[in-house]
Residue, then its C-alpha position, 0 to 999 in steps of 0.5 A: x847604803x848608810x844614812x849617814x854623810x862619810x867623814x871624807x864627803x863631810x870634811x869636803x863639804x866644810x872645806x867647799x863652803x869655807x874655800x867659796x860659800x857661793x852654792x853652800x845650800x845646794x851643796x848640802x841640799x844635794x848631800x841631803x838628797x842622799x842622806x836625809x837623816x844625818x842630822x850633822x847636814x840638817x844642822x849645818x843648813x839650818x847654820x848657813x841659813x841663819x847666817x843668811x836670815x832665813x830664820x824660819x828655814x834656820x829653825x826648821x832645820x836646825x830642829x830636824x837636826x835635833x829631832x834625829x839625834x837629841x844627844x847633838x849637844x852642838x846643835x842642841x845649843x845652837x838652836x836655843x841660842x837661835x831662839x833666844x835671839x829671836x825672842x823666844x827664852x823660855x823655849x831656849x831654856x827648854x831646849x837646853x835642858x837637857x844640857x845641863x846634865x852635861x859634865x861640869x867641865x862642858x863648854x855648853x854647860x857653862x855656856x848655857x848656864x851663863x846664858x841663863x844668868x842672863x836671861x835674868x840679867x844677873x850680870x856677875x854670874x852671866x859672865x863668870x860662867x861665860x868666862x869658865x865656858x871660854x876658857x873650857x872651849x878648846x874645839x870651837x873657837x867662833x863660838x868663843x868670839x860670839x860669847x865675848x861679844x856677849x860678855x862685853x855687851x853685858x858688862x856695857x849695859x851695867x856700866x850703863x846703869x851705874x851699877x856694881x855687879x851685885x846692884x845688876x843682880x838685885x835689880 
């Protein structure tokens, strides 16, 4: 028996929850019960849980995720971008290390790196990266809507601040 989920129970599990998200934890808790190392389920339950704020939930699972497979870039970036919402940057930063070794053409990379630049409110550089990362991001559409609504907010607070983009950077 392997300790992987098959693609077909995967894709049908994605499916169930996209089709009634109703039941999603029992779901993938059920699929867990079987598979307890495939780190694709520990990451979409620490996905689903914080959508749902159970944030402490969120974070144990999401890290189990990376604990099982170090090299899940997704789910790598997904528990730094967890908790550098949640306050904690310079763990988000340790986190996503190790995906700025990630070819320069990876949407994560660019990504991280514009989050970087933000963590340090350089604006310019934040969104520039953002904007590469978008346009590089081709399988994971969401995830391009979230980093929009990141770039607007950044491009909001400098124009709030009455500053160009270099005096953003240098203040």
């Amino acid at each position: 028996m392997s300790n992987l989920c098959s693609d077909a129970e995967m894709n049908d599990l994605i499916r169930d929850i996209q089709a009634d998200d109703q039941g999603d934890l029992q779901r993938i808790d059920t699929l867990l019960m079987r598979y307890a190392d495939d780190p694709r389920l520990h990451f979409m339950r620490g996905s689903v849980l914080a959508g749902k704020q159970r944030l402490i939930e969120a974070h144990a699972s999401l890290s189990k995720a990376i604990e099982l497979a170090p090299d899940f870039a997704l789910a790598r970036y997904q528990l730094g971008f967890f908790e550098l919402t949640s306050g904690e940057a310079d763990r988000a930063l340790s986190t996503w290390g190790p995906l700025l070794k990630l070819p320069a053409d990876s949407y994560l990379r660019n990504f991280v790196e514009g989050l970087t630049h933000l963590i340090r409110d350089e604006f310019d550089d934040a969104i520039a990266k953002m904007r590469i990362g978008i346009g590089l991001n081709q399988e994971n559409a969401p995830m391009n809507h979230d980093i929009e609504l990141l770039i607007a907010e950044c491009e909001k607070l400098r124009s709030q601040n009455g500053l160009s983009g270099d005096e953003a950077q240098s203040a």
